[in-house]
C-alpha positions as CSV (number, residue, x, y, z in Angstrom):
1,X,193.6,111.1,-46.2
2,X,196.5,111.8,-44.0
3,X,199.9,111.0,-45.8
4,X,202.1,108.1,-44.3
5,X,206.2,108.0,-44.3
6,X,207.9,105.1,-44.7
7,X,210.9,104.8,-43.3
8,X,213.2,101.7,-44.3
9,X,216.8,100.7,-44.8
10,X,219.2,97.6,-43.6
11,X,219.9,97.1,-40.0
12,X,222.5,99.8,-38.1
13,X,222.0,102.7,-40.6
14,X,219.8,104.9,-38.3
15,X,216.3,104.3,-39.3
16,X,215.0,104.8,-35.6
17,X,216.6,108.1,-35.1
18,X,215.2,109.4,-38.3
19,X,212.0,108.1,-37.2
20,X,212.0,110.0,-34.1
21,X,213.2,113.3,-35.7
22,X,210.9,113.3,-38.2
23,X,207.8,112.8,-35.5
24,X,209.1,115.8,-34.0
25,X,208.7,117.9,-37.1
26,X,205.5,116.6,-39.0
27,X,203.7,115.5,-35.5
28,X,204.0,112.3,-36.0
29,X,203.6,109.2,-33.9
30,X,205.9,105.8,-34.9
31,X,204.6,102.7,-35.8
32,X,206.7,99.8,-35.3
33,X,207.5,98.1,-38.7
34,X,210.3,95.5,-36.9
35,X,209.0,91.5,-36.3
36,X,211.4,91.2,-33.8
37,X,210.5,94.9,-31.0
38,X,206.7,93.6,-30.8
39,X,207.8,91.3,-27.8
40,X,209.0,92.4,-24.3
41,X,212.1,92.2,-22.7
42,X,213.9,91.5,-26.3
43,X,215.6,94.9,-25.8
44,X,219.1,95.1,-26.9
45,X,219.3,92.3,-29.9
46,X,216.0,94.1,-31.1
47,X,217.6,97.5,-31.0
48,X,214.8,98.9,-29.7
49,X,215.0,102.5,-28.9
50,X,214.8,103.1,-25.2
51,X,212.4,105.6,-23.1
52,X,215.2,108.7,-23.6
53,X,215.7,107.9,-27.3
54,X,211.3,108.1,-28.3
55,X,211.8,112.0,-26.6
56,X,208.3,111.8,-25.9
57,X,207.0,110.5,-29.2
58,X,204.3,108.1,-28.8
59,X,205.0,104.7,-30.2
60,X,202.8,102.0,-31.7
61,X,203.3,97.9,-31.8
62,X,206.4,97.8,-29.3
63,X,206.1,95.1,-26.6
64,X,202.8,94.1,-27.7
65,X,203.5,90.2,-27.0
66,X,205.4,88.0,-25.0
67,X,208.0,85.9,-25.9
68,X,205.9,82.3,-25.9
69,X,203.3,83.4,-28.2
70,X,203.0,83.9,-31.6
71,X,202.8,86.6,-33.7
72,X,202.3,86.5,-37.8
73,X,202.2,89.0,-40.7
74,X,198.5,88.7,-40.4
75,X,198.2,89.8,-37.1
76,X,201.0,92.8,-38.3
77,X,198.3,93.7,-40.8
78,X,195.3,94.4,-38.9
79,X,197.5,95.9,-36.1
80,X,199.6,98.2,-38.1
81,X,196.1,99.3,-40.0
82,X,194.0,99.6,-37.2
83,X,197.5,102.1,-35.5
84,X,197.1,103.8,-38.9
85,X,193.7,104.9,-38.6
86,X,194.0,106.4,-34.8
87,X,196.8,108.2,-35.7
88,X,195.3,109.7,-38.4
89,X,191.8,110.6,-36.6
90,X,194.2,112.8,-33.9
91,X,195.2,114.5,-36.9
92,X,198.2,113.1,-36.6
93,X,201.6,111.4,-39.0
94,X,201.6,108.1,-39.1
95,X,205.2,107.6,-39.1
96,X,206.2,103.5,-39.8
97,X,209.7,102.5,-39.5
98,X,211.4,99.0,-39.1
99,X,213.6,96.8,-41.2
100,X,210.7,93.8,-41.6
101,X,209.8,94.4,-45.4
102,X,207.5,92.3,-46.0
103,X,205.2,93.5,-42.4
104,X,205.2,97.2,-44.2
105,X,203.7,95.6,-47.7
106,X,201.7,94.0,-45.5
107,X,200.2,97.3,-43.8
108,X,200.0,99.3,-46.9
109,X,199.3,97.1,-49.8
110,X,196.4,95.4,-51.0
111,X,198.0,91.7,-49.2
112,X,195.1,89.6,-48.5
113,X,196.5,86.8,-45.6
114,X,194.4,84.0,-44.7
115,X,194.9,83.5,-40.6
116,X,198.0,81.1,-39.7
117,X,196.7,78.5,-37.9
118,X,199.7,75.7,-39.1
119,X,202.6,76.5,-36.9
120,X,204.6,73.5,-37.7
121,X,208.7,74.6,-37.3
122,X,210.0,71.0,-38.3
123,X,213.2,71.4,-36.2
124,X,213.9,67.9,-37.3
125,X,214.7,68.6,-40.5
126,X,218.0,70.6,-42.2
127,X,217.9,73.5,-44.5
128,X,218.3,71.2,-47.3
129,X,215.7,69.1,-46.7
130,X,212.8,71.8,-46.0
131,X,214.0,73.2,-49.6
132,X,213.5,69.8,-51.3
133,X,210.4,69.5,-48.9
134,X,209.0,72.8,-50.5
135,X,210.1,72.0,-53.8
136,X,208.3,69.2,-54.1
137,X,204.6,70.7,-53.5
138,X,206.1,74.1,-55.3
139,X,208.8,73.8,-58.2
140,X,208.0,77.4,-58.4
141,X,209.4,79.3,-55.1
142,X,211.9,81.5,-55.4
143,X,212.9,81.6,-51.9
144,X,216.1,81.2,-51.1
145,X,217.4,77.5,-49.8
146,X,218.7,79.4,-46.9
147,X,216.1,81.7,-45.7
148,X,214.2,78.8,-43.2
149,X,211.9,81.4,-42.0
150,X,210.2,81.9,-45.3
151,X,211.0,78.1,-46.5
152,X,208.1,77.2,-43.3
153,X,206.1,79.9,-44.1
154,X,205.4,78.3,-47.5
155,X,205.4,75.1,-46.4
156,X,203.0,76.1,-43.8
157,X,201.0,77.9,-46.2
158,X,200.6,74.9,-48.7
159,X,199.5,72.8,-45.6
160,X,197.0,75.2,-44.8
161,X,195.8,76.1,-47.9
162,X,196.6,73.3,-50.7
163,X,197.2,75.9,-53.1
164,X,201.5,77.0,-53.8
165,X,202.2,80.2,-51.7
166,X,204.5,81.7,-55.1
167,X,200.4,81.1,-57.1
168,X,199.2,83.2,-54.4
169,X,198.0,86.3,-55.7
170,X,200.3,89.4,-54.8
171,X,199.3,93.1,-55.2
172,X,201.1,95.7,-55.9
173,X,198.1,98.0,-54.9
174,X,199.3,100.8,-52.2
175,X,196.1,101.4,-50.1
176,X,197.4,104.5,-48.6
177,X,199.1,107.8,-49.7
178,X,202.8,106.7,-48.9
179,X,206.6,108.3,-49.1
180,X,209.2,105.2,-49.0
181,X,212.2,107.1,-47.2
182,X,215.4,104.5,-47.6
183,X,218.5,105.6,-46.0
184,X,221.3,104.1,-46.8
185,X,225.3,104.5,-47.0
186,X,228.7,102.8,-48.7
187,X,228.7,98.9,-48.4
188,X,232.0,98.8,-46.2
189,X,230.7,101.7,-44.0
190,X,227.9,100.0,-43.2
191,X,229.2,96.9,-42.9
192,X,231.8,98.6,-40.3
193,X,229.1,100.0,-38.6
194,X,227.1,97.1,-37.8
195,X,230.6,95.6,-36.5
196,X,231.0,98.6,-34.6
197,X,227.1,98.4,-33.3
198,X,227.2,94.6,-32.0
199,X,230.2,95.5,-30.0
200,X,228.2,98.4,-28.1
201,X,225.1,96.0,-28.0
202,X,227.9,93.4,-26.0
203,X,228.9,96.7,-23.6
204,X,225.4,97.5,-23.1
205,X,224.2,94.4,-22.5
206,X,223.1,91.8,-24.7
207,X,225.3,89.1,-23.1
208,X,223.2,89.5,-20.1
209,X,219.3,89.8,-21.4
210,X,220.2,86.4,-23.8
211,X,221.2,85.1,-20.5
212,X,217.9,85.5,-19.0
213,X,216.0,84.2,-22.2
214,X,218.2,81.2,-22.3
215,X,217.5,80.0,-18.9
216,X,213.6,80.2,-19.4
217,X,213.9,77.3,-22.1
218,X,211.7,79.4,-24.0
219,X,212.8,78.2,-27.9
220,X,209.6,80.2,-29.3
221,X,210.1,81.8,-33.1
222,X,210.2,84.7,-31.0
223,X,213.6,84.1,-29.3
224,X,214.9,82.1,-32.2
225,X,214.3,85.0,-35.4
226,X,216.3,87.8,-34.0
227,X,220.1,87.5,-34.1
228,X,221.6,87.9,-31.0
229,X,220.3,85.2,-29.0
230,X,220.7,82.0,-30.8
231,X,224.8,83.1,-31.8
232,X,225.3,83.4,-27.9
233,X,223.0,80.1,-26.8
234,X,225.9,78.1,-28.6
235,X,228.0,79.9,-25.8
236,X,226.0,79.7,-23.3
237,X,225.9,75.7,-24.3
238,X,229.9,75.7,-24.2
239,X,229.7,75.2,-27.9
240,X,231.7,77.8,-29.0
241,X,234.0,80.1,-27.1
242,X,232.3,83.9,-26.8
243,X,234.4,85.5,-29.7
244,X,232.9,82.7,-32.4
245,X,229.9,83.7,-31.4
246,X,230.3,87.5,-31.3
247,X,231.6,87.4,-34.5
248,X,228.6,85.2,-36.0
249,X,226.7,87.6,-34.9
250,X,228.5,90.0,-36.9
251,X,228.5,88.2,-39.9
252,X,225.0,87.1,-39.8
253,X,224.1,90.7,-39.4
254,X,225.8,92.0,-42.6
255,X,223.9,89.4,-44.5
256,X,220.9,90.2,-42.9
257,X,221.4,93.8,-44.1
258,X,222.2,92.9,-47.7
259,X,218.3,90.9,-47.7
260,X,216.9,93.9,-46.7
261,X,218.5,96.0,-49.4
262,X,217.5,93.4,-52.1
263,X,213.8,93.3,-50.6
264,X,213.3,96.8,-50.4
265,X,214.9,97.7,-53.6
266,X,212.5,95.1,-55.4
267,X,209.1,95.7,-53.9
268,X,209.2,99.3,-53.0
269,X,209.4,102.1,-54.8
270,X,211.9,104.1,-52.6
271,X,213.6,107.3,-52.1
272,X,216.8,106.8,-51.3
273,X,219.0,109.3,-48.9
274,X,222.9,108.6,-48.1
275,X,223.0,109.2,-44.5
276,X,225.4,111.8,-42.9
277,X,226.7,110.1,-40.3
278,X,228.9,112.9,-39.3
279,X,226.0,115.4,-39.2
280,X,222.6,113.2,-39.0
281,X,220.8,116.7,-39.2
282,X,222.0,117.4,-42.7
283,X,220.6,114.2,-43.8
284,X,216.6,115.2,-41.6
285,X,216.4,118.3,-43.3
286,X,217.1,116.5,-47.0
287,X,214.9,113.9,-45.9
288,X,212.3,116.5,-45.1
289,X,212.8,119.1,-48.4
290,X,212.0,116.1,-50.2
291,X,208.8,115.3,-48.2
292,X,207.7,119.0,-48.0
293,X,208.3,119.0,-52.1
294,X,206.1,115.8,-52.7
295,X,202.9,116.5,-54.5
């Protein structure tokens, strides 16, 4: 069987450019791993890469759904598998890159998912009271208060299934022969980059492409889970001036990256390579020694 790479790491740190390098070198074709880049025209808060940036390289699972219609881990699963498969019958690498960690154990490990059919988002009700909501039919989670997306999820799943989402059985069974590639860097580089990388995304448009999502009245989980789009709605709704917002966009990034490392670094046994921003190439050929050296 045809080895995988697995490329992961918090948002900003250059996971799509290694992606894309690496494809190059081990004839690989990318599957998206991002929850976020499988819908169309959710370009620049998505960080997709653009036509000039794939160089060529075929990519899998981008722009796969439009922005009204739902799209679960389930649905991730047998995509991301079935992408797997017809890369590897052209002979090809399946390369699978993204930031969504829990899409990628999805793919590769032995995750059984039951199709979501209970979609409820219960807008109506606060942080506070989904926890105690969820607490209540499982005094075992140990999701965060704060992370609503995965608060529903379990919810949802209890609804569905009467059983507690944290009894469900997990596996820590990789189907597939896999190298986890992590890139990563200093906290307060990072952090500056993704400052840095918001303020380009302003210059190069985001401003405008939440504009047009905004006046479709489109409030799908699509538009909602990136961030990007709901920072600037409270602009766009004159209730914060566009600075706030900017900034909350910042600051809701950096957390965001700081899930991602404590998800990968518990549920993935990874590699880990400090990035050479200066010189990316320094850090592709490390990146590849190591693969070329893996038994």
């Amino acid at each position: 069987m045809s080895r995988i790479i697995v490329i992961v790491g918090p948002t900003g740190v250059g996971k799509t450019r290694m992606s894309i390098e690496l494809a190059k070198k081990l004839n690989g074709e990318v599957i998206n791993a991002d929850s976020t880049q499988v819908y169309k025209y959710m370009d620049v808060a998505t960080a997709k890469a653009t036509v000039k940036e794939m160089e060529g390289i075929k990519h899998h699972l981008l722009d796969i759904k439009e922005i009204d219609e739902d799209y679960s881990v389930y649905d991730f699963q047998k995509d991301a598998r079935t992408a797997i498969n017809e890369i590897i019958m052209k002979d090809k690498t399946p390369i699978m890159v993204g930031g969504t960690g829990l899409y990628i154990k999805a793919a590769l490990y032995n995750y059984e998912f039951n199709e979501g059919k209970k979609t409820n988002t219960y807008d109506n009700l606060t942080n506070e009271e989904l926890y105690n909501k969820l607490l209540q039919i499982d005094s075992n989670t140990n999701i965060h208060m704060n992370n609503r997306k995965r608060v529903i999820r379990a919810i949802n799943y209890y609804e569905e299934n009467k059983i507690p989402l944290s009894s469900k059985q997990k596996s820590n069974e990789l189907l597939y022969d896999a190298i986890f590639i992590g890139l990563t860097t200093d906290r307060e580089v990072l952090y500056s980059r993704i400052n840095k990388r918001v303020e380009i995304m302003i210059e190069n448009g985001l401003l405008e492409e939440a504009k047009k999502i905004y006046d479709t009245n489109i409030r799908s989980k699509a538009v909602l889970t990136p961030i990007g789009y709901k920072e600037l709605f409270l602009y766009f709704n004159k209730q914060k001036n566009l600075d706030e917002c900017i900034e909350l966009i910042k600051q809701r990034s950096r957390r965001y990256a700081k899930r991602q490392y404590t998800f990968f670094n518990n549920q993935m046994n990874i590699k880990w390579f400090n990035v050479d921003f200066d010189n990316f190439n320094n850090t592709v050929k490390n990146v590849l020694n190591y693969i070329n050296n893996k038994n």
